[in-house]
C-alpha positions as CSV (number, residue, x, y, z in Angstrom):
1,X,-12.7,57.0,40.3
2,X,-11.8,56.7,36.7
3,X,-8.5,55.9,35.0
4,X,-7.0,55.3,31.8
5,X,-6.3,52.1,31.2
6,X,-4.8,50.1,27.8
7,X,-7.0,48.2,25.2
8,X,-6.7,44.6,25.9
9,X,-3.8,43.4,23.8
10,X,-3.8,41.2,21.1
11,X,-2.9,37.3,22.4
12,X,-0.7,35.9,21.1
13,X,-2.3,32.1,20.7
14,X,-5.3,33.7,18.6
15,X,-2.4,35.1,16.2
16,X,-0.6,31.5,15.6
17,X,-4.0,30.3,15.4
18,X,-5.3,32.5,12.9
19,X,-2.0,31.7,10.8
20,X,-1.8,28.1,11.6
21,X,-5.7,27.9,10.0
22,X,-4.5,30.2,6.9
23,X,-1.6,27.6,6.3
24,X,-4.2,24.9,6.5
25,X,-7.0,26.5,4.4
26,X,-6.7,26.1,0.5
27,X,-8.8,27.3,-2.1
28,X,-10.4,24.9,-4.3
29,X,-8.8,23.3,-7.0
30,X,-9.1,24.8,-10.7
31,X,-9.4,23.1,-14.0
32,X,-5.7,21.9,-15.3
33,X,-4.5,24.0,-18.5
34,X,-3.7,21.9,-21.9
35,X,-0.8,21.9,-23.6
36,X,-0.6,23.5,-26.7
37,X,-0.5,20.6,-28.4
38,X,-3.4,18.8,-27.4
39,X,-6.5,17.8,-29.4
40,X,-9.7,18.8,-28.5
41,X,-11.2,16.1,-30.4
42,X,-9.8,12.8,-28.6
43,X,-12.2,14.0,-25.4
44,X,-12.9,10.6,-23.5
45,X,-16.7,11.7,-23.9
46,X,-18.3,14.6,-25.6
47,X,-21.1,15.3,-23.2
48,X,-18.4,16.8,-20.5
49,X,-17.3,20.2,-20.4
50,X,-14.2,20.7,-23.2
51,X,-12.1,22.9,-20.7
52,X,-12.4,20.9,-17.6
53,X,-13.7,17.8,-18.2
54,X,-15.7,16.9,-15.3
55,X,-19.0,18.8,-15.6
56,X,-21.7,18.6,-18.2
57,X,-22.0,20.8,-20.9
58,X,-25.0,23.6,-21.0
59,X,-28.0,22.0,-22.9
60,X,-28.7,24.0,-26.1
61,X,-30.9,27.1,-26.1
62,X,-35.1,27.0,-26.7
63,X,-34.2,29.1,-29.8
64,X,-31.7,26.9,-31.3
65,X,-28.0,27.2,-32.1
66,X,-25.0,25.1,-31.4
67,X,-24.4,23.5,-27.8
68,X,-22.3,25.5,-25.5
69,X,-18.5,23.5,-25.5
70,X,-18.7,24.4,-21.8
71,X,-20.6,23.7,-18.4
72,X,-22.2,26.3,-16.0
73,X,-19.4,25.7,-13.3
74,X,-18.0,28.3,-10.9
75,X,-14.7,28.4,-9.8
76,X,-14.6,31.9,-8.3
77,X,-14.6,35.1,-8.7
78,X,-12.1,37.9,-9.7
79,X,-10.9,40.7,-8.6
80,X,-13.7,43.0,-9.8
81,X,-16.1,40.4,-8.9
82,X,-17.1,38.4,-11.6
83,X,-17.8,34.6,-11.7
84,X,-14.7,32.6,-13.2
85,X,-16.2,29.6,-15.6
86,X,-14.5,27.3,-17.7
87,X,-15.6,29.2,-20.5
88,X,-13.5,32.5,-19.2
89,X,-10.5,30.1,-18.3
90,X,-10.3,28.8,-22.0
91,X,-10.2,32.7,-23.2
92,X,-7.1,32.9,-21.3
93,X,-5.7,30.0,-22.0
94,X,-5.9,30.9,-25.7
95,X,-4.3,34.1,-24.9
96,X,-1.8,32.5,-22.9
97,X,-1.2,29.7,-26.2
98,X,-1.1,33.2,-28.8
99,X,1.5,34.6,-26.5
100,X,3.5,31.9,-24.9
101,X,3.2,29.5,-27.6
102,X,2.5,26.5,-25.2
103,X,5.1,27.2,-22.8
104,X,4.8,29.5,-20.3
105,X,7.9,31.5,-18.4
106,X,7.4,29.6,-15.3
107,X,8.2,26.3,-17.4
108,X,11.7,26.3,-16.3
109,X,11.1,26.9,-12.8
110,X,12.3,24.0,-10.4
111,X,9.1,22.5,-8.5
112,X,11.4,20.2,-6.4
113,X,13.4,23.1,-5.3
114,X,10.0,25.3,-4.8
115,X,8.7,22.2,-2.4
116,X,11.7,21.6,-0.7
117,X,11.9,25.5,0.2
118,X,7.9,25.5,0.9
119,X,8.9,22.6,3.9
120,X,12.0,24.5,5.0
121,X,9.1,27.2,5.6
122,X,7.2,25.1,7.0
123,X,9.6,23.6,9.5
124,X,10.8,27.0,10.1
125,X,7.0,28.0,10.8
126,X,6.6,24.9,13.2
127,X,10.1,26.1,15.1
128,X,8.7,29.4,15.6
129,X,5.1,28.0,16.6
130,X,7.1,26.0,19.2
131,X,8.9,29.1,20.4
132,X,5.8,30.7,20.5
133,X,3.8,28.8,22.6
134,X,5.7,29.5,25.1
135,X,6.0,33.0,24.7
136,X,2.2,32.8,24.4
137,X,1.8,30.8,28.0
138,X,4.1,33.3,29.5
139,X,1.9,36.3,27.6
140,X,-1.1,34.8,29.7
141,X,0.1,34.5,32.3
142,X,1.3,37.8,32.2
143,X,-1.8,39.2,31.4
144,X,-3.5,37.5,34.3
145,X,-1.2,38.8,36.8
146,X,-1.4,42.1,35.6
147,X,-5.6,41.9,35.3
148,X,-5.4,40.8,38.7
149,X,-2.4,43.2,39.5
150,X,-4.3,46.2,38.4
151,X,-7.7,44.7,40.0
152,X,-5.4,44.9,43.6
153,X,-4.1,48.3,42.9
154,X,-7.6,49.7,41.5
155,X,-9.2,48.1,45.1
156,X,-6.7,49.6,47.1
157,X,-7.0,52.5,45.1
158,X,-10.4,52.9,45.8
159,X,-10.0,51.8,49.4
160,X,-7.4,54.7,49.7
161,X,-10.2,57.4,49.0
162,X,-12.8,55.6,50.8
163,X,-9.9,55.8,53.5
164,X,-9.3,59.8,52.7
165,X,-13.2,60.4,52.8
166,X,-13.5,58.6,55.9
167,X,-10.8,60.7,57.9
168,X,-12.1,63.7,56.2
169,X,-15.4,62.9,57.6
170,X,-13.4,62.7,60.8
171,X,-11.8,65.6,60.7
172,X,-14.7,67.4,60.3
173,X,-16.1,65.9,62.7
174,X,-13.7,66.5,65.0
175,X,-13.1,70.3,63.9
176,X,-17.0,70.6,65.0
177,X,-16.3,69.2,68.1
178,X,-13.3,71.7,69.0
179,X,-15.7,74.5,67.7
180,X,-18.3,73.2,70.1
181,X,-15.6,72.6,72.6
182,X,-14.5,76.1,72.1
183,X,-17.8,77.6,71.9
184,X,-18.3,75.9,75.4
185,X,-15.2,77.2,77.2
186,X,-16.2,80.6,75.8
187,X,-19.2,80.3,77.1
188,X,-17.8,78.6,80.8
189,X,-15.4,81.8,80.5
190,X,-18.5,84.2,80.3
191,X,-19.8,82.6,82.9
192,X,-16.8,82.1,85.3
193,X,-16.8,86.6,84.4
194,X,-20.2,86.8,85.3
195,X,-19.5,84.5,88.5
196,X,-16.8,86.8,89.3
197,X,-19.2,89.5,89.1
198,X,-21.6,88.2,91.1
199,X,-18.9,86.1,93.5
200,X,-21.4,86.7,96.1
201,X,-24.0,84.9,94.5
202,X,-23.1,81.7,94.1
203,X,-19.5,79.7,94.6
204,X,-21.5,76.4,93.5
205,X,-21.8,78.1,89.6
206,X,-17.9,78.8,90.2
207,X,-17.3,75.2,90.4
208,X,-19.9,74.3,87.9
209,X,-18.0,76.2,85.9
210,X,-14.6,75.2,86.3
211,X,-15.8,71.8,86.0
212,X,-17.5,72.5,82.5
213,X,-14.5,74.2,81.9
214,X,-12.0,71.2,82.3
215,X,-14.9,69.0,80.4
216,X,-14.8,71.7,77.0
217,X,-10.8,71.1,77.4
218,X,-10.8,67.4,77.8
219,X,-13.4,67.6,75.0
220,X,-10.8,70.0,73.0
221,X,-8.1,67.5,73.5
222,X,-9.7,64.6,72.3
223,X,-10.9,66.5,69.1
224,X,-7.1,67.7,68.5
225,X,-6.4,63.6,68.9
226,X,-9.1,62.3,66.7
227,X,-8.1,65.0,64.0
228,X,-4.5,64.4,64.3
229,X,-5.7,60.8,63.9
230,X,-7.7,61.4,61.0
231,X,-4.9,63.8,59.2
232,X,-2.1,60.7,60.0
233,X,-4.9,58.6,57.9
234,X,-5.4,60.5,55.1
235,X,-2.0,61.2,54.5
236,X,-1.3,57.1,54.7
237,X,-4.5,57.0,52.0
238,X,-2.7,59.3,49.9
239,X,0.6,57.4,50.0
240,X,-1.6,54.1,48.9
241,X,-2.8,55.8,46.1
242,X,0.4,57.4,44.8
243,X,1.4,53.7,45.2
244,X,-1.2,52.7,43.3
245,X,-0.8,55.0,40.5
246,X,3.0,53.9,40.2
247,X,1.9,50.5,40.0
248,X,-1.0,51.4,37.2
249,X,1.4,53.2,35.2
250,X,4.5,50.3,35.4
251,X,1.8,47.9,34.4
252,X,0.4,49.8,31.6
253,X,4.1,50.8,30.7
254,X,4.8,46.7,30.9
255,X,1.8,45.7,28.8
256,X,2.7,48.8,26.0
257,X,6.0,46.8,25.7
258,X,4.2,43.0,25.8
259,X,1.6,44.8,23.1
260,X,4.6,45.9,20.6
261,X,6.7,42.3,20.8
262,X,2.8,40.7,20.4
263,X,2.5,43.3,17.4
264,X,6.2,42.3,15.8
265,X,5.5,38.9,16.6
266,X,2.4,38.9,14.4
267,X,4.4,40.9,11.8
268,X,6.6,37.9,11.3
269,X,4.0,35.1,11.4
270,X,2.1,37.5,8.9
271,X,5.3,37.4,6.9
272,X,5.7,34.0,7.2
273,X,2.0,33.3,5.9
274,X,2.1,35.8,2.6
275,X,5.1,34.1,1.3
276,X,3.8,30.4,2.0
277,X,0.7,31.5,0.4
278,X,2.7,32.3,-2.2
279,X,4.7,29.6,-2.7
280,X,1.2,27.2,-2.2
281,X,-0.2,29.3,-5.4
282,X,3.0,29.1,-7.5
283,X,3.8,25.0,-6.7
284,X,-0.4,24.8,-7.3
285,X,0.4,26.4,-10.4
286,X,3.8,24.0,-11.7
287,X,1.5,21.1,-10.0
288,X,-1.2,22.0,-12.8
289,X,1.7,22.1,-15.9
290,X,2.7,18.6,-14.2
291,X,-0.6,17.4,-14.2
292,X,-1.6,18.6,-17.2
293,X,1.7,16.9,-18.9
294,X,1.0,13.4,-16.7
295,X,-2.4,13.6,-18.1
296,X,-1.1,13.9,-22.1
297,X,1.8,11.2,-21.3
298,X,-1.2,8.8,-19.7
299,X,-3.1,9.4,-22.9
300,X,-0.3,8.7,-25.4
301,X,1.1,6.2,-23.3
302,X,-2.6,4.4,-23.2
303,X,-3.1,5.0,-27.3
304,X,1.2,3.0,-27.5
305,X,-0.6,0.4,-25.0
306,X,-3.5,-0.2,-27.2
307,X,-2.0,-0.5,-30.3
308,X,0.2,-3.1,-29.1
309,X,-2.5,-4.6,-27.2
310,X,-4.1,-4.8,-31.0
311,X,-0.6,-6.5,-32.7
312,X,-0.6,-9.0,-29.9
313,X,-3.7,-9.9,-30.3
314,X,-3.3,-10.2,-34.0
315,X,-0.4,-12.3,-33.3
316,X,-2.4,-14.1,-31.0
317,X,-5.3,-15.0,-33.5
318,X,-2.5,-16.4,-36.5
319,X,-0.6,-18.4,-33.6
320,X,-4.3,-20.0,-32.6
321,X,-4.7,-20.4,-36.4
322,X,-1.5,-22.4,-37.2
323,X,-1.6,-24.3,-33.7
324,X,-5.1,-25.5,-35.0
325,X,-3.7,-26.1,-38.5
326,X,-1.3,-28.2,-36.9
327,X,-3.5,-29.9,-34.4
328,X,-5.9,-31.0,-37.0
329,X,-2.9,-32.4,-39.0
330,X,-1.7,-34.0,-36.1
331,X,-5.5,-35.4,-35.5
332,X,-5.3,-36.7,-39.2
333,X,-1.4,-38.6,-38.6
334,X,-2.5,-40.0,-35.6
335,X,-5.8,-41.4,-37.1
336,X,-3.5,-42.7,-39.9
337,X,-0.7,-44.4,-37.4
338,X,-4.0,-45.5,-35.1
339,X,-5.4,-47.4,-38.3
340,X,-1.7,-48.8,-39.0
341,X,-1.4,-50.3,-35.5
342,X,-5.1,-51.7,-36.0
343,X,-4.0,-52.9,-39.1
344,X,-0.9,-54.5,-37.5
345,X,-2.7,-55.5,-34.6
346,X,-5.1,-57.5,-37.1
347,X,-2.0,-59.4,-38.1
348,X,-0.5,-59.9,-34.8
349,X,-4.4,-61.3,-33.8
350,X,-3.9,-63.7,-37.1
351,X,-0.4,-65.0,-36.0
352,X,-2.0,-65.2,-32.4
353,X,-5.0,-67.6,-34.0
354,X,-2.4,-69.4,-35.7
355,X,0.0,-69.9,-32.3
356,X,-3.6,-70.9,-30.8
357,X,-4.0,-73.4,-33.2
358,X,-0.9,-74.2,-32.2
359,X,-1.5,-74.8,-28.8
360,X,-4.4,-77.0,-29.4
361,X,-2.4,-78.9,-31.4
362,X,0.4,-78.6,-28.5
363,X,-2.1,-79.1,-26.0
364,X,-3.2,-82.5,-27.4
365,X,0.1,-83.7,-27.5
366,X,0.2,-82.7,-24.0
367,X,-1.1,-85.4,-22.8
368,X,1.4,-87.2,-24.3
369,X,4.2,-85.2,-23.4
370,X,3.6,-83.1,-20.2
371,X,6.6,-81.0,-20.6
372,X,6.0,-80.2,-24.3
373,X,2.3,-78.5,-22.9
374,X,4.5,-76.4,-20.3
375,X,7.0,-75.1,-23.1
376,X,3.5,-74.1,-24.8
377,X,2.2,-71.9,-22.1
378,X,5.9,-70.3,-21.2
379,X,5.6,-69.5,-25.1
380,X,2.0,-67.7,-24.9
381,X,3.4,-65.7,-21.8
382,X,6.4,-64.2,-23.6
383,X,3.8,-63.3,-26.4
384,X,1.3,-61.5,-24.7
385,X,4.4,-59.9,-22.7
386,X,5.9,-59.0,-25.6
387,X,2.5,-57.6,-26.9
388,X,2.0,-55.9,-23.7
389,X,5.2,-54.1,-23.6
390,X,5.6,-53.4,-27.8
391,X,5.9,-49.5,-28.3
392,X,3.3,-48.2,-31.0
393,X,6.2,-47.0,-33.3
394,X,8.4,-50.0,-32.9
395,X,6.3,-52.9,-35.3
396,X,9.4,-54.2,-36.5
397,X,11.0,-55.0,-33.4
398,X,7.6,-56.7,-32.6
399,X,7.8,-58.2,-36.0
400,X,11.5,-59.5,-34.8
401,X,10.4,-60.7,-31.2
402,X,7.9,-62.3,-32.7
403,X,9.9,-64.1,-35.2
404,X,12.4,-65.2,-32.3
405,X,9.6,-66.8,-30.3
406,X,8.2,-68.4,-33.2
407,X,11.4,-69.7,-34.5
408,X,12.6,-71.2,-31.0
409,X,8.4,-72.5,-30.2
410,X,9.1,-74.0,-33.8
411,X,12.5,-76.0,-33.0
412,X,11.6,-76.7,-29.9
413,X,8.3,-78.4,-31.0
414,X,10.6,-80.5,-34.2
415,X,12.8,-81.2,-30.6
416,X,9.7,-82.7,-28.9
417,X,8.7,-85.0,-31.9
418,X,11.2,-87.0,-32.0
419,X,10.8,-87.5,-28.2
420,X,7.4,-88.0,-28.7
421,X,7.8,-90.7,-31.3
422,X,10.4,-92.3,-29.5
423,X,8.2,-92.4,-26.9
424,X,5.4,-93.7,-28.9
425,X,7.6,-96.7,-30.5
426,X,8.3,-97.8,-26.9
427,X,5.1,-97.8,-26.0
């Protein structure tokens, strides 16, 4: 048995998934445009591509002539399918220079408020995805009860006819047996005729007869029962199948409706995706101006850098000149003040001979006067203290210390020769 039944509708899952990978997928990135105003001289090095700067230039021809200013790379291809090279990108952007004089009419346009509205879309799209999963779990769900709905009704569809054929085949069946059964009592009535014409023959045949008789009408009977039977059957079997056809036709009326929302649903989503797509390519657009305009502030800001990198270090090199101009004068006034102090310290090792001299001379008339030796050595600490202790600078305080110890060494030696004359008398 055939029937019409809908195409398999569209899920609803493969739609947000087919979006969902559109969002995600993005075309590779083209060269940045320059700013009118940009030199195409200052390249960082000559052997890359003047447009893009990131592939090698073509090598010259075999014939000769100048080397191509741009490299063999593809970026695409057009409309009308032709290859998009650097080479075709700096034609426009010459046209674009002649027409728009370096600005373009998109300079004005707000890339903050473009990227903002591109993640309302986006949270928008990811609200809807959320609602939509749903929907689409219900969708499949729906779809499996109905495939499995329809797969019933089809079964009992089929199950109805096999039914039908069945009690047809029984009614048929039965019809020939009330044919037979009537063909039989027809013939038990010729013969009960021909017994009643021949009564005197035999009364035995009579009752033959009769009996075959009530046999052809129980036969009769059970024929009319099994028909009956089989007409009660194949009208049930035609009730299933109405059933089933009801069924068929809600289900197919259900999934007409669950097709169009699917349908509208993708509509949106479709919607959705054209105008993020569009957004992506304007924002990629600004995001090249931007980048392009970072890239010329980098440059100028690195050339400011450098230059005052080069004063500093010109700076640098007269501060290391006068510090060494000032350390080698330093190195000369400190060999002149190291030779003074030798000098002085010449002098001071004269005045010590002399106070050792001194001490002999103290130290022999020690023995003599034992106090007079102790006075001597209390005198040679306080000089080599005050030698130890003298600051380079400070030679006429030395001087002036020195004087003092001297002076009180001296009286107290013209105090100790009295004593020790005295002492020398008595003795």
């Amino acid at each position: 048995m055939e029937s019409d039944e809908p195409g398999p509708a569209v899920s609803p899952g493969d739609a947000v998934d087919d979006e969902t990978n559109a969002l995600t997928e993005r075309a590779p990135t083209p060269p940045a445009f320059r700013r009118g105003d940009e030199r195409r001289e200052q390249l960082a090095d000559p052997e890359l591509c003047e447009f893009c700067q990131r592939h090698p230039r073509k090598p010259a021809s075999r014939g000769g002539g100048p080397r191509p200013r741009h490299c063999a790379h593809v970026w695409g291809q057009d409309h009308r399918g032709k290859d998009v090279t650097c080479a075709r990108l700096d034609d426009a952007h010459d046209l674009w220079l002649a027409v728009y004089g370096g600005t373009g009419p998109l300079s004005q346009l707000d890339i903050g408020a473009q990227a903002r509205h591109l993640a309302d879309l986006r949270t928008a799209l990811d609200a809807l995805f959320v609602v939509l999963d749903p929907v689409r779990g219900d969708l499949t769900q729906l779809d499996e009860r109905l495939v499995g709905e329809v797969a019933q009704a089809l079964a009992r569809a089929e199950q109805a006819v096999a039914d039908a054929d069945l009690a047809r085949r029984e009614t048929q069946a039965a019809n020939a047996a009330r044919n037979n059964a009537l063909a039989a009592q027809q013939t038990a009535v010729n013969e009960a005729a021909e017994a009643r014409r021949n009564e005197g023959m035999a009364l035995v045949e009579a009752d033959e007869a009769r009996t075959a008789k009530r046999d052809a009408e129980t036969r009769e009977k059970d024929a009319n029962t099994r028909a009956e039977a089989a007409r009660q059957a194949a009208k049930e079997a035609t009730e299933s199948l109405t059933t089933a056809n009801e069924t068929i036709s809600e289900q197919a009326t259900r999934i007409g409706e669950l097709t169009g929302a699917n349908n509208q649903l993708t509509a949106q989503a479709q919607q959705f995706t054209n105008t993020t797509n569009e957004l992506r390519s304007l924002i990629d657009q600004q995001r090249t101006a931007h980048e392009t305009a970072l890239t010329t502030a980098r440059t100028e800001a690195a050339t400011a850098l450098q230059e005052q990198r080069t004063e500093l270090e010109g700076k640098l090199d007269d501060q290391q000149a006068r510090f060494d101009r000032e350390r080698k004068d330093t190195e000369r006034e400190t060999a002149a003040r190291v030779a003074e102090l030798n000098s002085t310290i010449t002098d001071l090792a004269g005045q010590v001979a002399t106070l050792a001299t001194r001490e002999e001379q103290a130290t022999a008339a020690a023995e003599r006067n034992q106090g007079a030796a102790e006075e001597l050595s209390r005198l040679r600490a306080q000089l080599l203290t005050a030698l130890a202790t003298a600051s380079p600078g400070d030679d006429a305080g030395l001087r002036a210390h020195l004087a003092e110890l001297v002076t009180a060494a001296q009286d107290e030696d013209d105090d100790a020769v009295p004593s020790s004359g005295s002492t020398g008398s008595s003795d």
